[in-house]
N, C-alpha and C positions, 0 to 999 in steps of 0.2 A: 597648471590649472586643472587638468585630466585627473593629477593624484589625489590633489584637495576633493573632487566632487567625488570620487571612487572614494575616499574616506568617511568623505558625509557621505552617501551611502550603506556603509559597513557599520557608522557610529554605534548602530542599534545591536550589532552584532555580539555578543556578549563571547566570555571566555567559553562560557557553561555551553552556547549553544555553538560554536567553533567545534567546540568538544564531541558532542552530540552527533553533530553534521560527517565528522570524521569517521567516527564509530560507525554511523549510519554506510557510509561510504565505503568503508572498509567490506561492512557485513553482505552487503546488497552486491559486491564487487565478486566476494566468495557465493552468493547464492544465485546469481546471474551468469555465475561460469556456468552452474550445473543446469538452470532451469531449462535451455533449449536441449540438451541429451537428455537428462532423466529418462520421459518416454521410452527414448529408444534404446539407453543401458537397459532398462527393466525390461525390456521387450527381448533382449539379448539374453538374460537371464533366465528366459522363463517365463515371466509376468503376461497374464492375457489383456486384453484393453479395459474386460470386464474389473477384471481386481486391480488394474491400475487405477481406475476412477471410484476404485471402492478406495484404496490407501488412499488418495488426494483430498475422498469427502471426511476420513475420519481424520487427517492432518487438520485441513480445516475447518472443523468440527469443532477438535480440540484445541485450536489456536485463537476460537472468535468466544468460544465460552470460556477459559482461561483469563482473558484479556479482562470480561465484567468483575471476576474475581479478585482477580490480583489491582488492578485498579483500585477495589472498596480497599483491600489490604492496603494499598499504597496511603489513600487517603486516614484510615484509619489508624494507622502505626504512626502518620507522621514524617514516611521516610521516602526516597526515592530512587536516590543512588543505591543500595545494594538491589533491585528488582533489576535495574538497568544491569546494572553487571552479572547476576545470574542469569538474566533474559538472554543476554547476548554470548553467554560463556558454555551457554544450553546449544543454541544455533550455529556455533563455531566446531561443538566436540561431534555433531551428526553427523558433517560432512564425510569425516574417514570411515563410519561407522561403516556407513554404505557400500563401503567397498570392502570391508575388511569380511564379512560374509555377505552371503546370496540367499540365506534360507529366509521365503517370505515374511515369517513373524518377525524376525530381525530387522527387515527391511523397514516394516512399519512401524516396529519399535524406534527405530532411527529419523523417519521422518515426521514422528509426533513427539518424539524429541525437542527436533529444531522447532516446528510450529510455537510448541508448547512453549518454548524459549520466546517464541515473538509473544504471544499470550503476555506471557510475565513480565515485559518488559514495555510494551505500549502504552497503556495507562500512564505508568509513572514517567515516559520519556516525554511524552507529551504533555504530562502536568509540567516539568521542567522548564520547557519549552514556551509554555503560558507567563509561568513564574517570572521567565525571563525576559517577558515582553511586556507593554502598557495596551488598553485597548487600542491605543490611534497606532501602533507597529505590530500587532498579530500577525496581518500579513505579510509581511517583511521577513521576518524570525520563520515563522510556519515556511514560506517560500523558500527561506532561503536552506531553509532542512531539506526539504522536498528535491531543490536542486541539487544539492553533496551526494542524496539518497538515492540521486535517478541516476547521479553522473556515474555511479559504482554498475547500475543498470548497462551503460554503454560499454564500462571498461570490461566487466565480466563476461559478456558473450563476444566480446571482440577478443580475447584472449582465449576464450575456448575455440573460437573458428580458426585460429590463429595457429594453436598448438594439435589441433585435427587435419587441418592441413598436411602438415609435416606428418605426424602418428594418427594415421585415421584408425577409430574403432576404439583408440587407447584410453578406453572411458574412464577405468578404475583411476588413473592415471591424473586423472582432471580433479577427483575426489580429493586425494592424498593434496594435490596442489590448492584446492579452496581450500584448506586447513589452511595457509599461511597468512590470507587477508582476515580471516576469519580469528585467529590471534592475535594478529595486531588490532581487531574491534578490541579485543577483550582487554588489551594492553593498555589501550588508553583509554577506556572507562576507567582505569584506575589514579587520570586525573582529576577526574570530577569529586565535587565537595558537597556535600547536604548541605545546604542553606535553611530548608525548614528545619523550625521549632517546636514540637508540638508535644506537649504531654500527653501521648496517649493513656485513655482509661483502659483499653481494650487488653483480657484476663486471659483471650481464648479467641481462636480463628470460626469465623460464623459458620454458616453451614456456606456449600459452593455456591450456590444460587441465590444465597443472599443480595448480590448483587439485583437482580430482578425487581425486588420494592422501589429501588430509586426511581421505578420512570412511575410510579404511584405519588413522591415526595418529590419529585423534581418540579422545576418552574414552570408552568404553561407555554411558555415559549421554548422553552426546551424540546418540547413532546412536538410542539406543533413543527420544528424546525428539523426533529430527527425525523419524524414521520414521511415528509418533503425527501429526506433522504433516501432512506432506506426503502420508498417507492421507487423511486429512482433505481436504485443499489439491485432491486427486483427484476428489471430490465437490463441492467447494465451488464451484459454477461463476457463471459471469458476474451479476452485478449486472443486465445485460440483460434475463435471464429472469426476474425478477422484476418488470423495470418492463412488460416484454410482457405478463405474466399480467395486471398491473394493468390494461394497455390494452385486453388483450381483455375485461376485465370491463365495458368500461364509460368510463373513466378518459379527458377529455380528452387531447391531447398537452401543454395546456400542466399542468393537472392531473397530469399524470405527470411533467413535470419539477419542478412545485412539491411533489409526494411526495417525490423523488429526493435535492432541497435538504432538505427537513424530516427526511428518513432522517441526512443528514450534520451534522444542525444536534443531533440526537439524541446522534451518534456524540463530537462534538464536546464535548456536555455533560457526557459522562459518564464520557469516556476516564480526564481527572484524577482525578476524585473515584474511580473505579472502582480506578486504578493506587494509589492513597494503601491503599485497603480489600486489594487485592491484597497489599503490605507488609506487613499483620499479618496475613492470615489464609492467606497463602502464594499464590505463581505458580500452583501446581499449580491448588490449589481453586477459584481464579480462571478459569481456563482452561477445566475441567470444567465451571462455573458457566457459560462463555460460548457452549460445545459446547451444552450439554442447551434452552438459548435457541434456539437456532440448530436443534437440531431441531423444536422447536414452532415455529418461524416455517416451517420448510419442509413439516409437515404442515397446519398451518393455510393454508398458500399452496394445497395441491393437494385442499383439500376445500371452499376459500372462493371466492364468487363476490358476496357482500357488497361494499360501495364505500367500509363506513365502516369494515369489521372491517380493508381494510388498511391503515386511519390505525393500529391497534392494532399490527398483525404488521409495518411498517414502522418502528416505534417499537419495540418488541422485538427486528428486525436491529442497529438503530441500537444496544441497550444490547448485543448478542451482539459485533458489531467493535471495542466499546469493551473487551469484558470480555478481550479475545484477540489483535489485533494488536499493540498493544505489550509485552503480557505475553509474550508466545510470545518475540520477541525477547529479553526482559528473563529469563525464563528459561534462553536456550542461552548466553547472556552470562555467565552467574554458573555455572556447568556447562563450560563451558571457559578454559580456560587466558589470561592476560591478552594476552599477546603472540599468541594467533590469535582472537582476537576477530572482528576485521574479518577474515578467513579463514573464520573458523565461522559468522559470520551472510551473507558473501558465497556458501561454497557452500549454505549450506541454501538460500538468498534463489534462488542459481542450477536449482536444484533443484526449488523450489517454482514457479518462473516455467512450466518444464517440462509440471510437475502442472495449472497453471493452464490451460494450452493444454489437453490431456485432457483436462480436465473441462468447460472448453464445449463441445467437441468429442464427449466421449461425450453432453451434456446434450442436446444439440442432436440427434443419433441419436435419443435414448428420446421426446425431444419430436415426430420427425417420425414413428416408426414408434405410437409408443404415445400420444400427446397428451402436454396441460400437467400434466393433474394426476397421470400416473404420472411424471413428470420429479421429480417435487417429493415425492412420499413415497418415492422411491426415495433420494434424495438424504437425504432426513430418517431412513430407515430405517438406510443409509449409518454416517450420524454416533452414531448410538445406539450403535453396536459400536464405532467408535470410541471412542465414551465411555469404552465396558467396557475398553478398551485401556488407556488413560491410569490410570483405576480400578485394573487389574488390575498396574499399573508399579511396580516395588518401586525399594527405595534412590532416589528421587530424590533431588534436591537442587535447592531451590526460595527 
């Protein structure tokens, strides 16, 4: 009885997004060894904190305006699968780079590399991803990517803590080693099949920022729906500032990465099941559901100095990213037009990347003039109005 409901369950699960969800898994598994050391190899290195958050803004820079571009290309050519496999075959070759020299341009040559690689490959993974769903299971397919993507999240800093243990310091070491998950993404992109058809007219690639008119020609609920985001996306800042409050409470370093893992291992659990509940009870309400989460994690961060209350409030972010990164997507999906899909989630994705940078950026202001805990109700106060926003949005369509 258990296997038959476990299969209605997966029914919706396509070859394409199996596929996808692997890749995903694979990639996130080699860039989640590195993401907790980074920091501290480059700081090993050389690197000041100044020029470290100068390479992080032009990585991300280049990753969130890439993404608007190569989206319209996607839509525009008609194609999908080769953007996936260069996207991801960009993000696989960074890893070794990193360690193979030390001289800073190299460095940031390597890490706008990999970015560049997510750029190019978002849009189109996500148009796929649409392709492969009907509106009543978005969030299902969306969820259930979210989860493969997060669970690589758990395994790759559980295997760097792992392998530091035994060889502490042996950073370069970790690099050479994320090359192998990082090949096997690239491996099995080379199961996937184009399904669309499309004769493109297109002679000649537009200009970069071509992308930009679409939110001029897109639907009105489009605008009205990315807008709700990407205020949001303004306040939403780095994951950082959540593990630093932990640390200041208290919170080993290794304690703080094994919260970090347990935050993704949360996110992971509950994306699927979350995205299936999203399906019948609508995107919207889901979304709402994941915002009003996310403000209790943010006021309980700036009034809490407890060590066991943020096993609870980390375990509450973990169910707020589940309730909301793939729904949000799965949302502008089913809200725009099929042929700009990968257009519509590449500019908002571009857009949002923007928002991202601001928002640690302001977060990081309010934390050095005003401390941690005005950083974290302001951010939580933030989202509350948001809420009212989304609340207050007539005619969706979800």
């Amino acid at each position: 009885m258990a296997i038959n409901k476990q299969s209605l369950i997966l029914k919706n699960i396509s070859r394409s997004v199996w596929i996808l969800s692997l890749i995903s898994l694979f990639t996130d598994t080699a860039s989640e060894m590195l993401y907790p050391i980074i920091p501290i190899y480059l700081k090993s290195i050389g690197f000041s904190i100044v020029l470290i958050g100068i390479l992080e803004g032009v990585a991300e820079a280049t990753a969130g305006l890439s993404k608007g571009y190569f989206g319209k290309r996607s839509d525009a050519t008609g194609k999908r699968v080769p953007f996936v496999q260069i996207g991801y075959a960009f993000s696989a070759i960074s890893k070794p780079m990193m360690a193979v020299f030390i001289y800073p341009l190299w460095i940031f040559f390597a890490r706008t590399i990999d970015r560049f690689g997510k750029g190019i490959r978002t849009g189109a993974r996500d148009a796929i991803l649409s392709d492969e769903s009907t509106p009543e299971t978005k969030g299902r397919v969306f969820g259930f990517h979210r989860s493969m993507d997060t669970l690589g999240a758990v395994l790759g800093p559980s295997l760097a803590l792992i392998y530091l243990y035994f060889y502490p310091e042996d950073y370069k070491t970790l690099f050479y080693t994320a090359f192998i998950p990082g090949l096997l993404a690239v491996g099995t992109s080379f199961f996937l099949k184009e399904k669309r058809k499309i004769n493109s007219t297109e002679t000649k690639a537009p200009p970069f920022f071509s992308f930009l008119s679409y939110w001029k020609t897109s639907p009105p609920m489009y605008r009205k729906v990315a807008t709700g985001l990407l205020a949001f996306t303004l306040f939403n800042n780095s994951d950082v500032f959540l593990l630093l409050k932990a640390k200041q409470s208290g919170l080993s370093d290794t304690a703080v990465i094994g919260i970090y893992i347990f935050y993704n291992l949360v996110y992971a659990a509950f994306a699927f099941p979350l995205g299936i509940l999203a399906d019948k009870i609508g995107l919207k309400k889901m979304l709402l559901s994941g915002i009003g989460v996310y403000a209790i994690v943010y006021f309980g961060m700036g009034f809490n100095h407890n060590i066991y209350v943020f096993i609870g409030l980390f375990t509450l972010y973990g169910i707020y990213a589940a309730a909301t990164e793939g729904v949000s997507k799965a949302w502008i999906s089913n809200i725009t037009d099929k042929n700009d899909i990968a257009t519509a989630i590449g500019t908002y994705s571009a857009f949002q990347s923007v928002c991202t940078m601001l928002a640690s950026s302001l977060a990081g202001m309010i934390w050095y003039q005003f401390g941690a805990n005005t950083t974290f109700i302001v951010t939580g106060t933030a989202s509350i109005f948001i809420l009212f926003y989304f609340v207050l949005m007539t005619n969706e369509k979800d």
